[in-house]
N, C-alpha and C positions, 0 to 999 in steps of 0.2 A: 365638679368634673363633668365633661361635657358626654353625651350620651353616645355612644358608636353609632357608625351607621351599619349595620348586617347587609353581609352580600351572603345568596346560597348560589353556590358554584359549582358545577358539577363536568366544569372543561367543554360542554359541546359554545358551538358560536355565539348561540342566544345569551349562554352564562356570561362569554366575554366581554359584549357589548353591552351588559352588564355593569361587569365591573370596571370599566371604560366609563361609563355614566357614571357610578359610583365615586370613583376617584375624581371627578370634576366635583359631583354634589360637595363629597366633604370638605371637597377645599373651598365652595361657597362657605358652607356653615363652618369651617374650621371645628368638622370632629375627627375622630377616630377611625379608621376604618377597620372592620373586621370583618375576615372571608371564612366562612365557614361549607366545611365540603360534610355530608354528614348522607351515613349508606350502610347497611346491614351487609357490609362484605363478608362476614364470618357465618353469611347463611348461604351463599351463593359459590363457597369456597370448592364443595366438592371433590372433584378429580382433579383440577386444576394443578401445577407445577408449584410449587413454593420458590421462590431465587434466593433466600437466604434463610439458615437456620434461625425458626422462632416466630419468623413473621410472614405473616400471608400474603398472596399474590395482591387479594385485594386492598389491602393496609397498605401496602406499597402502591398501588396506583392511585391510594388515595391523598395518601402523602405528595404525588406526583404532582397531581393536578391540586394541591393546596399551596405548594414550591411555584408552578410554576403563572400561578393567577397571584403569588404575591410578588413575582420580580414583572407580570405585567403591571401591577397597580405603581408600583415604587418610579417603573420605569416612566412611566405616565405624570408623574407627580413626585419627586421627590420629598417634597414637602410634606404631604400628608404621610401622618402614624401611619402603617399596620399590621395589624395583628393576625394570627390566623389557625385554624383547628382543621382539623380531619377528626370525627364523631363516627363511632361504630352506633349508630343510632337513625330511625326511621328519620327520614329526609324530612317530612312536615311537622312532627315532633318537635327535632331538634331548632328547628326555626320559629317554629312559635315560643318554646320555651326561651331562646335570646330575643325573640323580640319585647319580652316583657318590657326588658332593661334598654331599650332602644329607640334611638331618635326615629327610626323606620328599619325596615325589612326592605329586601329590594332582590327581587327574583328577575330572570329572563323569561321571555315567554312561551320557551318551548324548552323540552330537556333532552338530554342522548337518547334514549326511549322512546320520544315521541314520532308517530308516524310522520310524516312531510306534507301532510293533509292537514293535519291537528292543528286549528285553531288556537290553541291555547293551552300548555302544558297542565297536567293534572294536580302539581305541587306548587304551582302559583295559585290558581285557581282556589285550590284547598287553604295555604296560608292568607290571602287576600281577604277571603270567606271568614275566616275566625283567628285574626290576628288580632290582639291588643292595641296595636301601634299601626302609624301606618304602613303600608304597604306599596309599594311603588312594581309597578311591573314594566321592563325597559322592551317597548316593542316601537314598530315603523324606521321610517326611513333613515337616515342617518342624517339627515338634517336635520331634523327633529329630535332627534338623541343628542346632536351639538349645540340645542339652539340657538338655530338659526335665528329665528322667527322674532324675538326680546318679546316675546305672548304667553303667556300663563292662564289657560282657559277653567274656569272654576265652574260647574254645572249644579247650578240651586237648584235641589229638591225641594220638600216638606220642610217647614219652620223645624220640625223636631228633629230634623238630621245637619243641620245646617251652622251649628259654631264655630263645631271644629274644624270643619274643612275650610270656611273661611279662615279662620288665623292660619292655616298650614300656606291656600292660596297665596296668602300676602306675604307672608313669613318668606314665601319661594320668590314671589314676584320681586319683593326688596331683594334679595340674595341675589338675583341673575339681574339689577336693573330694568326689569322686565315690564310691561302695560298688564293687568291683570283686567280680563276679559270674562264679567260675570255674566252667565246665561239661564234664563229660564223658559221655557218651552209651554206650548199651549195648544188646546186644539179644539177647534170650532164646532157647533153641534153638527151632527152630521145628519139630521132633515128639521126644516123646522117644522114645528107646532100647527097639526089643522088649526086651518084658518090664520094663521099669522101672516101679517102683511109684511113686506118685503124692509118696512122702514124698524117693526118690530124684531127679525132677521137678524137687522144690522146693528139694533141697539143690543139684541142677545149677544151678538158677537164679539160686540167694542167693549161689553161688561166681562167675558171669559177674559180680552186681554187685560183688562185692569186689574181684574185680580189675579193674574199672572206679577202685573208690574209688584201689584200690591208686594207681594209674598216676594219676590226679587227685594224691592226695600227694605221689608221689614227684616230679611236675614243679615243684609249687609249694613246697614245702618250702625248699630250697636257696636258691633264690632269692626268698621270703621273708625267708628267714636275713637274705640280705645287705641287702634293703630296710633292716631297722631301724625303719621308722617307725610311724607308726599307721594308716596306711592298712586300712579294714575289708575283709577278705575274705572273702566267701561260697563255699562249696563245695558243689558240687552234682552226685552223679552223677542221667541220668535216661535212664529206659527210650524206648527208639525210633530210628529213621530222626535218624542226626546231622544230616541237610539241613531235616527237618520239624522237631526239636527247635530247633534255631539257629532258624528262620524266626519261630517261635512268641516265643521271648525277645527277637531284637529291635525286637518289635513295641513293650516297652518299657524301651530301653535309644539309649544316646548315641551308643554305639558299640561295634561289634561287632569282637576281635581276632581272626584267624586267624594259626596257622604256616602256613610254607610251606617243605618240603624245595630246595634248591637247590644241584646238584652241580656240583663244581668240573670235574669230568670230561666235562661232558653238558652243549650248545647247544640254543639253540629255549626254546620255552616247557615251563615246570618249575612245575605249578600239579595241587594234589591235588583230588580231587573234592569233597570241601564245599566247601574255601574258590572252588572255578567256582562251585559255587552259589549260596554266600553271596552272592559277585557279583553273581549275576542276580536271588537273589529277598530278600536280606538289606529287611530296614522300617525299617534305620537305615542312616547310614556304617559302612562297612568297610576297615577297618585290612586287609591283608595283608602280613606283617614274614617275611620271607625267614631261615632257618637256613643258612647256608652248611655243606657238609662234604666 
C-alpha cells in the first residue's frame, strides 16, 4: 500500500496553494492524499459562543476548514483518494507524528498567525527541521507551483547528506518528465598567500573548483548507477554564496531539493544553513529530504 502524501492545512492562502500542489504531486506518484487540520482549540475556547450543543466553537471551525480543503482537493483531481482529520492536538506534533508513515509532509509557507513580513511560517520551519520524511514547503510564484519550468533543481551538499536527496531528486524529476538540474557551489580564497604569484592564484582556484566537481560526482554517480533510466541530468558546479546561487536558480525551476543531516543521537531542530534559507527565500517549492545517520 502506497504511503499518503500529508497536507497540514490550516484554511489561510499559503495552506491552499498547498494543497493545490499536493493534489497535482499525488496524482504524479498515484498516492493518497491526506489533509490534516490539527489545533488545541479546546484551550483557546474561553468566552467564545458554542452553535451547537456539545461541541465547540473551535471543533467546528475545524471541521470547517477540514470539509472544506477536501472538496478543494477532490474538485481539483477527482481521481486522487482523500482522506482527512481535524486533531485537537499541537499543530507540529501532530505532523510530525503522520509523517513517520509518509511519502512526505507538505506544509505552506506562512499560517493564519503569521505576520505579512514573516518570511517563513513557524510550523513549517519547525516540521522541515525535525521531520522523519520529507518535507516539502509550497512557496513562490505560481508558476513555479505548476511547473512550469519541466526543472528539478537538486542542491549537492557534503557526501554524507547527499543519497537521499538524490533518489527523491529523480524520483521527482521522472514523475513530472522534468531535466534534473544538479548543483554544487564553491568559493575562491579570498586573498591569496604572501607572495603567491598570480599563476599559483589561479592554479589555487581551478583546484577549489575541482573539488567542487569532485564531490558533485561522487554524490550523483552511485546513485545514478542505480536509477537505470533516462532521466536527463545536468551538472553544474558554480562560483558564490550557496544561499545566492540556489535563490538565483530557482527563480527557474519546479522545485528545489535539499539534504538535510539528521542525527540519531541529537533532539530539537537539525536543519543546515541553506536549506533555512532556502526556506525563507527559495522562488520555487522546496523539498527538504532528511539523511538519517
Amino acid at each position: 500500500m502506497a504511503l499518503p502524501l500529508v497536507v497540514g492545512v490550516d484554511g489561510s492562502d499559503s495552506s491552499l496553494e498547498a494543497v493545490d500542489w499536493a493534489v497535482d504531486e499525488a496524482a504524479r506518484h498515484e498516492l493518497p492524499l491526506r489533509l490534516v487540520h490539527a489545533s488545541r482549540w479546546e484551550q483557546y475556547e474561553g468566552g467564545l459562543p458554542s452553535y451547537s450543543v456539545g461541541r465547540s466553537s473551535g471543533e467546528i471551525v475545524a471541521e470547517n476548514i477540514v470539509a472544506s480543503c477536501t472538496r478543494r482537493a477532490t474538485a481539483r483531481n477527482p481521481e486522487v483518494k482523500v482522506s482527512a482529520e481535524a486533531l485537537a492536538e499541537d499543530t507540529v506534533s501532530a505532523l510530525l507524528h503522520e509523517g513517520r508513515e509518509a511519502f512526505a509532509v507538505v506544509t505552506g509557507s506562512r499560517g493564519r498567525g503569521e505576520l505579512a513580513d514573516t518570511l517563513l511560517g513557524s510550523v513549517s520551519l519547525a516540521v522541515a527541521a525535525r521531520s522523519v520524511s520529507p518535507v516539502v514547503v509550497v512557496r513562490g510564484a505560481e508558476r513555479n507551483r505548476r511547473g512550469d519550468f519541466g526543472r528539478v533543481v537538486l542542491a549537492v551538499g557534503d557526501v554524507a547528506e547527499g543519497a537521499a536527496a538524490v533518489r527523491f531528486a529523480f524520483r521527482e524529476a521522472r514523475a513530472r518528465d522534468a531535466e534534473l538540474h544538479a548543483v554544487r557551489t564553491w568559493r575562491r580564497p579570498a586573498h591569496s598567500h604572501a607572495g603567491q604569484s598570480v599563476l599559483m592564484h589561479e592554479a589555487s582556484t581551478l583546484l577549489y573548483e575541482e573539488q567542487a566537481a569532485s564531490v558533485l560526482n561522487e554524490v550523483l554517480d552511485e546513485v545514478e548507477r542505480e536509477e537505470g533510466d533516462q532521466t536527463v541530468c545536468h551538472r553544474q558546479v558554480i562560483e558564490g554564496p550557496a544561499h545566492r546561487v540556489l535563490q538565483d536558480v530557482s527563480e527557474q525551476a519546479d522545485l528545489l531539493v535539499v539534504g538535510s543531516l539528521h542525527r540519531r543521537d541529537r533532539s530539537g531542530l537539525q536543519l543546515g544553513r541553506v536549506s533555512h534559507a532556502m526556506l525563507h527565500r527559495a522562488a520555487c517549492p522546496v523539498a527538504v529530504v532528511p539523511q538519517r545517520i
